[in-house]
PADRENPA-754316 format. One record per residue (C-alpha): chain; residue number from 1; z, x, y. Coordinates in Angstrom, 3 decimals. Each point is the difference from the previous one (the first is absolute). Example, Ala and Ser with C-alpha at 12.3 -4.5 7.8 and 13.67 -1.06 7.14 Angstrom:
zaba=A&lumlo=1&w=7.800&u=12.300&v=-4.500;
zaba=A&lumlo=2&w=-0.660&u=1.370&v=3.440;
! end
This chain:
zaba=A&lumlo=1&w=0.000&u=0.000&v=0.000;
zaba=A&lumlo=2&w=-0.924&u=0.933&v=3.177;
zaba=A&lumlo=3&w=2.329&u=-0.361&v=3.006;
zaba=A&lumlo=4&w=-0.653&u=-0.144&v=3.748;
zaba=A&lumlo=5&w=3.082&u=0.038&v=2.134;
zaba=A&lumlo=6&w=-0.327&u=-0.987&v=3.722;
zaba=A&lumlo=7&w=2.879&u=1.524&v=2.352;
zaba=A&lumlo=8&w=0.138&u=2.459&v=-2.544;
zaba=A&lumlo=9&w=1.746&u=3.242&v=2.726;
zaba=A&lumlo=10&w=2.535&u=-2.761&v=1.250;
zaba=A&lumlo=11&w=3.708&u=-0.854&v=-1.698;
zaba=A&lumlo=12&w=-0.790&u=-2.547&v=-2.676;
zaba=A&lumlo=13&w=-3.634&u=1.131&v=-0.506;
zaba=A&lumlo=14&w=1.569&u=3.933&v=-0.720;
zaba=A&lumlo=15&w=2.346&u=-1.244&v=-2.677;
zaba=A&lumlo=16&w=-2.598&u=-2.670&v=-1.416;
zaba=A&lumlo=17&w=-2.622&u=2.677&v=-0.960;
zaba=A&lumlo=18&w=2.784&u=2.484&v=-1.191;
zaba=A&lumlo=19&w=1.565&u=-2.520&v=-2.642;
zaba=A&lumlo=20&w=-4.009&u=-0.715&v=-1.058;
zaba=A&lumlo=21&w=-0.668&u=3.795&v=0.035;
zaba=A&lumlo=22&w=2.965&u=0.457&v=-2.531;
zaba=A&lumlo=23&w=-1.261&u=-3.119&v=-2.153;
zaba=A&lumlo=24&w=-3.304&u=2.160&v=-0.327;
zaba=A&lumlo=25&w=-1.976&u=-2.503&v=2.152;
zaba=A&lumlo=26&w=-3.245&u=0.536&v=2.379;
zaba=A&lumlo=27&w=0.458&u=0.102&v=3.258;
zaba=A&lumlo=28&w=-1.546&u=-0.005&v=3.092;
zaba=A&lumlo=29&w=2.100&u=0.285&v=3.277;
zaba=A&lumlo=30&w=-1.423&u=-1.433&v=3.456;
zaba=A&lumlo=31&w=1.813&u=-0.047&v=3.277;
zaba=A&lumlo=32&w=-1.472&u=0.322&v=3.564;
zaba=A&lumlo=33&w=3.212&u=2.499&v=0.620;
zaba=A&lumlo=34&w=0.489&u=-1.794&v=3.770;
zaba=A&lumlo=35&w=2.770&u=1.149&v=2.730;
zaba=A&lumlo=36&w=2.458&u=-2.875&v=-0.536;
zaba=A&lumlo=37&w=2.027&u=2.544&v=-0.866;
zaba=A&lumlo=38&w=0.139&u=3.799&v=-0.799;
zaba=A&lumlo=39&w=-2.867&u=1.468&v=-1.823;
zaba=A&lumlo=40&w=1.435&u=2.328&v=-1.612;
zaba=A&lumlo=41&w=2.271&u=-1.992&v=-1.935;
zaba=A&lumlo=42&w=-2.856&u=-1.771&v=-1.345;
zaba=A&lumlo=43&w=-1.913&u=3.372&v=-1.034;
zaba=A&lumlo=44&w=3.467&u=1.384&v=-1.761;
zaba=A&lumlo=45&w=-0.819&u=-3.271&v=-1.846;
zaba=A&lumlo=46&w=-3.283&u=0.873&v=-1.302;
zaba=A&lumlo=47&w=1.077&u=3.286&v=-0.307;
zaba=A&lumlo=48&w=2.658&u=-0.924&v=-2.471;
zaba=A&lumlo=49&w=-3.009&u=-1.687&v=-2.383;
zaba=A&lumlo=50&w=-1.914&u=3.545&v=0.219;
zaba=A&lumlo=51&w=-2.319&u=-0.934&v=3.142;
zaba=A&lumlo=52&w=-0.324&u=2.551&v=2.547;
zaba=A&lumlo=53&w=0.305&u=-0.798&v=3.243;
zaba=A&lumlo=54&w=-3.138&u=2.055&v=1.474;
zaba=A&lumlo=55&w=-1.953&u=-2.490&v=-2.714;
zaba=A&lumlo=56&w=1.759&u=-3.173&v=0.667;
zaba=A&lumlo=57&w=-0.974&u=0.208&v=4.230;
zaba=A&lumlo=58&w=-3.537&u=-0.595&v=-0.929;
zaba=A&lumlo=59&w=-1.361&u=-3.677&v=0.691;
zaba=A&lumlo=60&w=-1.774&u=-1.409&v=-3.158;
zaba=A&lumlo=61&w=-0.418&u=3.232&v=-2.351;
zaba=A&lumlo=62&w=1.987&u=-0.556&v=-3.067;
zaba=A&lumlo=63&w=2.157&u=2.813&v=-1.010;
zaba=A&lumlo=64&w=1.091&u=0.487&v=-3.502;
zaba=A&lumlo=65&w=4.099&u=0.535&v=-0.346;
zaba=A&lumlo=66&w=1.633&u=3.731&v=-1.946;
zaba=A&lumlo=67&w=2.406&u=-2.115&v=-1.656;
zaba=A&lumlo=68&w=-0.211&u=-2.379&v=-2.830;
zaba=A&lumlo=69&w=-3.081&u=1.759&v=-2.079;
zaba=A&lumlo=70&w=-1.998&u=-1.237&v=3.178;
zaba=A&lumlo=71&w=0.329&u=-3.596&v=-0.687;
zaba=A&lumlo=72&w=0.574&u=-0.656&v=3.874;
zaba=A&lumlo=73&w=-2.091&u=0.095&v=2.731;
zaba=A&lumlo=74&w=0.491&u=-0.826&v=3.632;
zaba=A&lumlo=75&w=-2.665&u=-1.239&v=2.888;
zaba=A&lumlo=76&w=0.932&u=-0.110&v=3.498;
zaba=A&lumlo=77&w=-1.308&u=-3.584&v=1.292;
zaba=A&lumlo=78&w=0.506&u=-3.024&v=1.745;
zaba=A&lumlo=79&w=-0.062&u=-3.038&v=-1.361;
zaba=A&lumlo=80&w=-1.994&u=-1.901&v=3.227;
zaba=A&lumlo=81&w=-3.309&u=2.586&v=-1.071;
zaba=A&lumlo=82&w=-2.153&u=-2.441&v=-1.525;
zaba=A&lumlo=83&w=-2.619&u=2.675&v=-1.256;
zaba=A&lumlo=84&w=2.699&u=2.808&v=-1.376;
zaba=A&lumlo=85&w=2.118&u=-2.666&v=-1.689;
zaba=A&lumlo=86&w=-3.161&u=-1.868&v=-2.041;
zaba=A&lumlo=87&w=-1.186&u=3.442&v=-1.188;
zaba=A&lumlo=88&w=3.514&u=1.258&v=-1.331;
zaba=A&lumlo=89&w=-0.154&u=-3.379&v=-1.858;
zaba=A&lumlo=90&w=-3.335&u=0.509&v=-1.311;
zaba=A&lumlo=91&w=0.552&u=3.720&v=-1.105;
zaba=A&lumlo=92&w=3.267&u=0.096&v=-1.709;
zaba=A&lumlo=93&w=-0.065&u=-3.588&v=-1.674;
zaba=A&lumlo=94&w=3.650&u=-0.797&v=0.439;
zaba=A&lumlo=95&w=1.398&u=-2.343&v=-2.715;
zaba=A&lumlo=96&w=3.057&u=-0.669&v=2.225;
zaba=A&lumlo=97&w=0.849&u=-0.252&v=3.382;
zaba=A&lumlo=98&w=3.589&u=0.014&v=1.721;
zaba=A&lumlo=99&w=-0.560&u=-0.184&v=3.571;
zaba=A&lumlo=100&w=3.353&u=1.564&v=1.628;
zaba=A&lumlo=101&w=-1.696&u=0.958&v=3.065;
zaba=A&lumlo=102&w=1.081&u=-2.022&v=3.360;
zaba=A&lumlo=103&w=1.213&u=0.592&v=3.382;
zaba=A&lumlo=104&w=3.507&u=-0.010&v=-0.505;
zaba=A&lumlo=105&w=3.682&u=-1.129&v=2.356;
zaba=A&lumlo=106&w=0.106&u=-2.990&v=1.371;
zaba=A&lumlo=107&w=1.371&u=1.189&v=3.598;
zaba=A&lumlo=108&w=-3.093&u=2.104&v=0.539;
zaba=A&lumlo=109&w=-2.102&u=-3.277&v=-0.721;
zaba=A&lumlo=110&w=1.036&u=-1.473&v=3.242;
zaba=A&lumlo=111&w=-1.101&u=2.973&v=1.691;
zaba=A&lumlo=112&w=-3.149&u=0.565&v=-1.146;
zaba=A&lumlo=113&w=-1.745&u=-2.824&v=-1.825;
zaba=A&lumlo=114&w=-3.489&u=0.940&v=-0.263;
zaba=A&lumlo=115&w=1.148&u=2.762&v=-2.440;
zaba=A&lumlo=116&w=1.434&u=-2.551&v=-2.385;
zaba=A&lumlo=117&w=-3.316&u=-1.896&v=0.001;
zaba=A&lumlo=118&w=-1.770&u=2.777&v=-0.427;
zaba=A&lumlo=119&w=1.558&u=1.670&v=-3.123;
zaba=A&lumlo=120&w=2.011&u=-3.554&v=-1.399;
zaba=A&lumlo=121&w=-2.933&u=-2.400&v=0.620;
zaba=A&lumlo=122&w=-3.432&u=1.535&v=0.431;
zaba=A&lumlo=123&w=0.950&u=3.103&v=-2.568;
zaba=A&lumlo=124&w=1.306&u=-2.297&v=-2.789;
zaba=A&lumlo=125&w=-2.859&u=-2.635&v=0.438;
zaba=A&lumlo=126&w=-2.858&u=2.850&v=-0.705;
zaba=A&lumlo=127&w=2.604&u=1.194&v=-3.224;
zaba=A&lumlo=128&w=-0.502&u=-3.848&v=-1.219;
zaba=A&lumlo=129&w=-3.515&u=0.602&v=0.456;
zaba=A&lumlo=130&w=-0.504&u=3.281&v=-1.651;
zaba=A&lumlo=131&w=2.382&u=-1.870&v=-3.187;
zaba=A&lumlo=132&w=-2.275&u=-2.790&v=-0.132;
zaba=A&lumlo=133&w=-3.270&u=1.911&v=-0.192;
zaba=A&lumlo=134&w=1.458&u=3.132&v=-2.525;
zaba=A&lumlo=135&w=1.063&u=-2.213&v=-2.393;
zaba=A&lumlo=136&w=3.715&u=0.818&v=0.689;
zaba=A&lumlo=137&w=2.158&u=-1.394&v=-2.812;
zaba=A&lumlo=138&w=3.030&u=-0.338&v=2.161;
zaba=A&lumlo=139&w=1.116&u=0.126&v=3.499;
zaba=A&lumlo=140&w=3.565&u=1.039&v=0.533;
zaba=A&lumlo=141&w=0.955&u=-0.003&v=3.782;
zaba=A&lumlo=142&w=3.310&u=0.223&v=1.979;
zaba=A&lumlo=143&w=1.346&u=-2.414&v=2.141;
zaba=A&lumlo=144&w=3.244&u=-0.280&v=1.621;
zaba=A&lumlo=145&w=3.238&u=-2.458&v=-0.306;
zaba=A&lumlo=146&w=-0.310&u=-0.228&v=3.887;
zaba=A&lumlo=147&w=-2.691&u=-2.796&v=-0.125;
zaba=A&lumlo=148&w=3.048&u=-2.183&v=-1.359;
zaba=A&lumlo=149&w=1.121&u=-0.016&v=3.701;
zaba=A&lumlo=150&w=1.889&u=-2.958&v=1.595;
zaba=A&lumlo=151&w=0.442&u=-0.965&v=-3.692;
zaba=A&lumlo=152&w=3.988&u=-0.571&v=-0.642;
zaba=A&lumlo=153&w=-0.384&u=-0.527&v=-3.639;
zaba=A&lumlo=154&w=1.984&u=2.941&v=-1.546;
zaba=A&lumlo=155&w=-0.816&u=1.215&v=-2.363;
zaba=A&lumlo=156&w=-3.760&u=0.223&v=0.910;
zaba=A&lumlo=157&w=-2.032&u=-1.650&v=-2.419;
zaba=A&lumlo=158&w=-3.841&u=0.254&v=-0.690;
zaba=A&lumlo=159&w=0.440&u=-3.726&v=0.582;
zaba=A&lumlo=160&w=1.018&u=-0.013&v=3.600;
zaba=A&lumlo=161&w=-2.162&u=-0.761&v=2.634;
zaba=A&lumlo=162&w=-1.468&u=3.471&v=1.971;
zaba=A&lumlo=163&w=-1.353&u=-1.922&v=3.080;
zaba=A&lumlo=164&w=2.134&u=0.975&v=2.688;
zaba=A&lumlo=165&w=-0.324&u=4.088&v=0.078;
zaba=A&lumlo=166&w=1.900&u=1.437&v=2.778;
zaba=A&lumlo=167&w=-1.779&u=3.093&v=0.865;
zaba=A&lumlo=168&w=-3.809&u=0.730&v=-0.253;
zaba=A&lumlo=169&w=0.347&u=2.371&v=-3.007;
zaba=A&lumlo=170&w=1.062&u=-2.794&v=-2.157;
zaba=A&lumlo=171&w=-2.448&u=-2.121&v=1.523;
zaba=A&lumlo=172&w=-2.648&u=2.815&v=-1.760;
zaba=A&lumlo=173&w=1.827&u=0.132&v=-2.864;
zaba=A&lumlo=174&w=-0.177&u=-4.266&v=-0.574;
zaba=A&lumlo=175&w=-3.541&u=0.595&v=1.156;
zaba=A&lumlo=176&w=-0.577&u=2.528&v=-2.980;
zaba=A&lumlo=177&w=1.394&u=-2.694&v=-2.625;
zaba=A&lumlo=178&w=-2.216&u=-2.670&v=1.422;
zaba=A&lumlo=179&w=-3.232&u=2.502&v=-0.279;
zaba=A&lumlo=180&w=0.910&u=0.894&v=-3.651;
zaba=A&lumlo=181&w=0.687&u=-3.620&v=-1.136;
zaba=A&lumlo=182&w=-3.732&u=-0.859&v=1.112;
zaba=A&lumlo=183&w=-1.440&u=2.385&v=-1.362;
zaba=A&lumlo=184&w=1.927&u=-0.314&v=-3.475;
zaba=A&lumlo=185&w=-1.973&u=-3.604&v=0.313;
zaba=A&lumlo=186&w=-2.886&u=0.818&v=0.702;
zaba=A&lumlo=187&w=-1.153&u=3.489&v=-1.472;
zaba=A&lumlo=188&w=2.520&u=-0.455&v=-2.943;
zaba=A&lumlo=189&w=1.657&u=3.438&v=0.942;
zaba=A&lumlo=190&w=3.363&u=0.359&v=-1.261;
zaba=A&lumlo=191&w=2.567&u=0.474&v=2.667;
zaba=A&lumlo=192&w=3.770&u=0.962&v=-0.037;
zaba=A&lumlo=193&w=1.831&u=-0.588&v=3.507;
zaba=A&lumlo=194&w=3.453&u=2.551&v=-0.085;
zaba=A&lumlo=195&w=2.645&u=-1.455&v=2.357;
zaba=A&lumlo=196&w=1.789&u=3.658&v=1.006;
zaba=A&lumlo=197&w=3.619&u=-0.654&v=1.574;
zaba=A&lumlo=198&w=1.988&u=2.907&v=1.255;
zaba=A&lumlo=199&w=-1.301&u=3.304&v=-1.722;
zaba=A&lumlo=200&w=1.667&u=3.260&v=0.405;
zaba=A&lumlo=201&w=0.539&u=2.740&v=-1.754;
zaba=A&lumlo=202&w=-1.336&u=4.255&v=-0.017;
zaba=A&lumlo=203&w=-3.345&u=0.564&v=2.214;
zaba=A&lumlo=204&w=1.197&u=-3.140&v=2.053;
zaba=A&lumlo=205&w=-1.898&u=-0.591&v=3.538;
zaba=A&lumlo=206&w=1.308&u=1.239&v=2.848;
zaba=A&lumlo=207&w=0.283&u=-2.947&v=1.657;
zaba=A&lumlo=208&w=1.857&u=-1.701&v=-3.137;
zaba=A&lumlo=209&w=3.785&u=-1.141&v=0.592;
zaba=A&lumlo=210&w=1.533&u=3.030&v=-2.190;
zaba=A&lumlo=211&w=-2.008&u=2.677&v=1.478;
zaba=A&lumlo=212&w=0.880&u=-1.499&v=3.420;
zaba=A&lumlo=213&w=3.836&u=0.185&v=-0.609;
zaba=A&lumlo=214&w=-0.346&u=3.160&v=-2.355;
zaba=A&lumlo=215&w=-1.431&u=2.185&v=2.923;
zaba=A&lumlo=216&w=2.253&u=-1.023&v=2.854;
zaba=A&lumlo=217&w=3.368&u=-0.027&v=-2.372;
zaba=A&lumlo=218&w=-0.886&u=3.651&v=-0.809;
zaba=A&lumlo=219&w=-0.448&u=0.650&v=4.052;
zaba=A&lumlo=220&w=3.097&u=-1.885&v=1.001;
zaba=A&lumlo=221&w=-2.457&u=-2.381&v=1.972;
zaba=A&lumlo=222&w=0.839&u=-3.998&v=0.095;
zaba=A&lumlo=223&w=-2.042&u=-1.715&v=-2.430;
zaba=A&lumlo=224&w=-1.140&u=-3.951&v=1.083;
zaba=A&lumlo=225&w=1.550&u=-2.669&v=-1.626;
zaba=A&lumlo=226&w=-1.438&u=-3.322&v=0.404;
zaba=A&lumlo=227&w=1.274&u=-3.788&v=0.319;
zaba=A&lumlo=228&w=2.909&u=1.873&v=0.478;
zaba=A&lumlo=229&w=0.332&u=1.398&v=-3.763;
zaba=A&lumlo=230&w=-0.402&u=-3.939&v=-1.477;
zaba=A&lumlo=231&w=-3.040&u=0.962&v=-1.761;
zaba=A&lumlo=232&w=-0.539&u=-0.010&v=-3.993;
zaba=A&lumlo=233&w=-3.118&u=1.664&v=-1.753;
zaba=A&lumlo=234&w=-1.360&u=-0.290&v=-3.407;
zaba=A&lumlo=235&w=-0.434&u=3.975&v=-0.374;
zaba=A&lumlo=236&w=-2.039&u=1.045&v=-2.954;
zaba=A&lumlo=237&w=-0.128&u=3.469&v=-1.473;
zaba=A&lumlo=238&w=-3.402&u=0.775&v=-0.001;
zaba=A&lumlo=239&w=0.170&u=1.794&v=-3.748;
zaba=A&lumlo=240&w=0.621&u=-3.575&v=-1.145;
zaba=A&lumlo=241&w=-2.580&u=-1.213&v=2.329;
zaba=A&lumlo=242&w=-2.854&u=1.927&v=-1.077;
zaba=A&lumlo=243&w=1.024&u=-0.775&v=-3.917;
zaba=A&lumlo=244&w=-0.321&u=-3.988&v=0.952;
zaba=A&lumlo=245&w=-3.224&u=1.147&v=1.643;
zaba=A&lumlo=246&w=-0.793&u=2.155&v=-3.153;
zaba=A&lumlo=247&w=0.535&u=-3.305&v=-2.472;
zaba=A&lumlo=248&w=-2.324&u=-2.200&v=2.264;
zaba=A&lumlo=249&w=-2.801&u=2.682&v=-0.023;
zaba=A&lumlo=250&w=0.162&u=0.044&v=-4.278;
zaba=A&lumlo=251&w=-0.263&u=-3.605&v=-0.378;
zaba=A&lumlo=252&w=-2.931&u=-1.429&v=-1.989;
zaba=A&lumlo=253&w=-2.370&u=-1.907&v=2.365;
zaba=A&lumlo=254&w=-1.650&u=-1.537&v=-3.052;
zaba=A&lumlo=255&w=3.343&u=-3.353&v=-0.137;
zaba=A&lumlo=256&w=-0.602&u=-0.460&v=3.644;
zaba=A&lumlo=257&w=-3.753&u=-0.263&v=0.131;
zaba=A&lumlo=258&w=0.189&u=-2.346&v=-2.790;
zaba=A&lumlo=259&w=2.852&u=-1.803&v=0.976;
zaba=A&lumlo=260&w=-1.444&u=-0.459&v=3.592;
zaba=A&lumlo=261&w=3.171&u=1.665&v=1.373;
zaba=A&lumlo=262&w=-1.967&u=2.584&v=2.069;
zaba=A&lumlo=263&w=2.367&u=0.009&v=3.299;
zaba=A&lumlo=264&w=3.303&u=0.944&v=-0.540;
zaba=A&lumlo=265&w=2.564&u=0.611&v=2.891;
zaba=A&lumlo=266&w=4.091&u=1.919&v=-0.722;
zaba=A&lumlo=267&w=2.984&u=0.946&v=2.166;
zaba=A&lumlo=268&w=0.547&u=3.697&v=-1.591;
zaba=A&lumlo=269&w=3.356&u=1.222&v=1.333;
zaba=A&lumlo=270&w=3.861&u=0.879&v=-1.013;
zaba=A&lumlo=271&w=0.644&u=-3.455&v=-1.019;
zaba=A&lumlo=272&w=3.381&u=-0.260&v=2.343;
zaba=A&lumlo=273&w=0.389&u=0.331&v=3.471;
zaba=A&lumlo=274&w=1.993&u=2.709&v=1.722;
zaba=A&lumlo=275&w=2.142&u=0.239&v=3.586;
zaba=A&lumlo=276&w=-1.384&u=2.251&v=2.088;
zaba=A&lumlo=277&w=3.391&u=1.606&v=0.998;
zaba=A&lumlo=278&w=0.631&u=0.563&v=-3.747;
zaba=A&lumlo=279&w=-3.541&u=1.948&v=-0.736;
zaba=A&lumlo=280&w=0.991&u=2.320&v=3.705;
zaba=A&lumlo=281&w=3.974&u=0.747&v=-1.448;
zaba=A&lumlo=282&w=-2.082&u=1.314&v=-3.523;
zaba=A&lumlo=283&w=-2.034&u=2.666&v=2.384;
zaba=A&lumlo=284&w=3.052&u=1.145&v=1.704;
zaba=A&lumlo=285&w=1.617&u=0.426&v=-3.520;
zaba=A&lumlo=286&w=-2.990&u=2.191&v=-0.796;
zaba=A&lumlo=287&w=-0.062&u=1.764&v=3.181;
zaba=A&lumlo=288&w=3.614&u=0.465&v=-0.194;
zaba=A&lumlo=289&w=-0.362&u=-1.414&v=4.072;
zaba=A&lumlo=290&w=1.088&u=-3.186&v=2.066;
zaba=A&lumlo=291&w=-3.118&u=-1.331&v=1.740;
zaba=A&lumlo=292&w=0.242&u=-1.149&v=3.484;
zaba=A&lumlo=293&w=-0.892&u=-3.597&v=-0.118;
zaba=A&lumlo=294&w=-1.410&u=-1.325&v=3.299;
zaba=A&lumlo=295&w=0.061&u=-3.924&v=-0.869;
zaba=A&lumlo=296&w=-3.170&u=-1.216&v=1.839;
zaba=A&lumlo=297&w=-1.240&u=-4.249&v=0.182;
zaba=A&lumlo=298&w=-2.539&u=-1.018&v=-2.852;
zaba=A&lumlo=299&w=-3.856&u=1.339&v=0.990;
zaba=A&lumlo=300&w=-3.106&u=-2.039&v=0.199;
zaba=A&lumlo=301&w=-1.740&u=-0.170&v=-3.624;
zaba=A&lumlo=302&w=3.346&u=0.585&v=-1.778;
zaba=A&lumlo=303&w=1.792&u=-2.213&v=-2.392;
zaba=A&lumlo=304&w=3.782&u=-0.191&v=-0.510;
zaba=A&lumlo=305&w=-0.381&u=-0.109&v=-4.125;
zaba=A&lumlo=306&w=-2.629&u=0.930&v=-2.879;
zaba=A&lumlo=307&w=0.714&u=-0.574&v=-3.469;
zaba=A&lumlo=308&w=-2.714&u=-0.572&v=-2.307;
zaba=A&lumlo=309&w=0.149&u=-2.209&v=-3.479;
zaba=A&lumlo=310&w=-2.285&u=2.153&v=-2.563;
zaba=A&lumlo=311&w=0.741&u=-2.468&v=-2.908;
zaba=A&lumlo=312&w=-3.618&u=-0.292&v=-0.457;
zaba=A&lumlo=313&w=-0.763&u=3.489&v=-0.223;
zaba=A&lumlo=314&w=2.775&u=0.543&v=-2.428;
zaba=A&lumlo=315&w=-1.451&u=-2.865&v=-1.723;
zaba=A&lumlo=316&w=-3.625&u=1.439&v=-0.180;
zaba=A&lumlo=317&w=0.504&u=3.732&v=0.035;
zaba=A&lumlo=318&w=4.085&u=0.668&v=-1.130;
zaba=A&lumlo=319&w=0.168&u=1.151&v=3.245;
zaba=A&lumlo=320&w=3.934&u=1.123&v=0.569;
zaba=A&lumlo=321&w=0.690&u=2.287&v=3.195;
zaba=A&lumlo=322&w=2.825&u=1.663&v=-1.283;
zaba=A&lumlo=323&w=0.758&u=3.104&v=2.623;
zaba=A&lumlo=324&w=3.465&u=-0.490&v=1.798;
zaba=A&lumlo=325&w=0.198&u=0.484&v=3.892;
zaba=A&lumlo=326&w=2.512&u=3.030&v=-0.625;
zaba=A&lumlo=327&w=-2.710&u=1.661&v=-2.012;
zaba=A&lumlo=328&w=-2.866&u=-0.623&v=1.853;
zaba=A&lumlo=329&w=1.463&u=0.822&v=3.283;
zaba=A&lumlo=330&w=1.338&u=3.464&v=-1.832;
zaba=A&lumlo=331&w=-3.737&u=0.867&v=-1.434;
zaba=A&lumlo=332&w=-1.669&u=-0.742&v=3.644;
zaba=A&lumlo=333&w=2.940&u=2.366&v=1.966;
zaba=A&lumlo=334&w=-0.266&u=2.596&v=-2.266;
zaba=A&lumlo=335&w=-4.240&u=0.398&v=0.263;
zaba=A&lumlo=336&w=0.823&u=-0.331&v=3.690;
zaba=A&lumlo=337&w=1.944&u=2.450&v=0.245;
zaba=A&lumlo=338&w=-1.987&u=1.958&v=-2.271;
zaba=A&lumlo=339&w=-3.699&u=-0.779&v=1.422;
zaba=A&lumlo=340&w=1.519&u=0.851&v=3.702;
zaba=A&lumlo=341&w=2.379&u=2.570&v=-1.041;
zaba=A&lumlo=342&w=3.584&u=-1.511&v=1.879;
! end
């Protein structure tokens, strides 16, 4: 089987082809390696699954990974390049896509919307297209528990209504279901919508709650607590993560194409909902430091709680996150400290 992972230098993307690496999978990494954030971070990335970086700068040449008796390869690309992205399609003949790729934070969406058109929207529409004319045998693609939001069902359920998003990055994420679901019906492509909640974990963003608080504990500067510290998260190691990805991407299509079941939607996340003020006290335990907490009012696009119901994914795929918050929190301190040497 042949694998093409979208987003494949950022967090999730990193770990997804890794764990498919070590099952002795194909894979081919693409990512457009923007300036949300640093660079570099992204190259260690791609460094780490035997990509140079010198190779990996190049738009659209595919470079061929030292690790893994070659079986990855990386291209440069973005997603909104309707002549590089039909070609790749064409020459590699994917079997399965899992489109991870996406402008990510939904703060930076309300500053600058036309990127989350461009990459969310316009990027994962020509993806559907390439799928429906390769003869892709399953679309796997990320979206986000944040297009649950005004919802005050909790736990969120699959079954809740997702029509009152709150900032436009969950409007792009909704937008993405929508796209897949038609065309599921009308190309018969099988499609596999991923609900992520709060992910964390080693090679985090830099922009990602953790990092946030790890950095400024470590340089005695305030970290920002919002709604005043009344805020619970759903946080999700992303080891167990990209094994609930891993079971989706094995399924046999062959059931769903005859059973007509061809668009499939799951919250993937801890199962259980954790205070905010709880997850903070577990870095300070690691750093051996008190943070100072600056208790700040609730921002626009933010929710006060996220916890997602994944009985269906347990159901269908034995899915069971089973990584404690004191054990994730240690493994993401210590390659912190370790990739930044503090």
């Amino acid at each position: 089987m042949k694998i093409l992972i979208t987003g494949a230098a950022g967090f999730i993307g990193y770990h997804l082809c890794e764990l498919l690496l070590k099952n002795n999978y194909d894979v081919v990494g693409l990512d457009n390696i923007n300036d949300y954030y640093s660079k570099s971070l992204k190259y260690s990335r791609l460094q780490a699954l035997g990509i140079d970086r010198k190779d990996a700068e190049n738009f659209n040449i595919k470079c061929k990974g030292s690790l893994y008796d070659g079986r990855f390869s990386f291209v440069r690309m973005d997603l909104e390049d309707r002549e590089a992205l039909p070609l790749l399609f064409e020459n590699e003949k994917f079997d399965v896509v899992c489109n991870l790729a996406a402008q990510a934070g939904v703060r930076y969406s309300i500053e600058n919307p036309n990127v989350y058109v461009d990459s969310n929207i316009i990027g994962f529409l020509n993806l559907l297209e390439c799928c429906r004319h390769n003869n892709i045998d399953h679309l796997i693609y990320a979206s986000s528990s944040s297009v649950y939001g005004l919802n005050d069902q909790i736990p969120f359920s699959t079954t809740d209504k997702t029509d009152t998003p709150i900032s436009l990055y969950a409007a792009t994420k909704k937008s993405n279901e929508l796209m897949a679901h038609t065309y599921s019906h009308l190309y018969g492509i099988p499609t596999t919508g991923l609900r992520f909640f709060t992910v964390y974990g080693p090679w985090g963003r830099p922009d990602m709650a953790i990092f946030l608080f790890t950095e400024a504990i470590l340089k005695g500067n305030p970290i920002k607590v919002f709604n005043n510290g009344h805020m619970e998260r759903d946080f999700t190691y992303v080891g167990d993560i990209v094994k609930g990805v891993l079971a989706v991407l094995e399924e046999n299509m062959e059931p769903r194409k005859t059973n007509k079941e061809l668009y499939k939607l799951y919250n993937i996340g801890n199962n259980k909902s954790v205070k905010l003020l709880e997850f903070i006290n577990e870095i300070e335990l690691n750093l051996d430091r008190t943070a100072i907490k600056e208790m700040l009012p609730m921002q626009p696009g933010d929710v006060e709680k996220t916890w997602a119901n994944v009985d269906n994914l347990i159901k269908d795929y034995d899915y069971y996150p089973d990584t404690t918050i004191q054990d994730g929190v240690k493994e993401f301190v210590q390659w912190y400290r370790n990739y930044y040497k503090v």
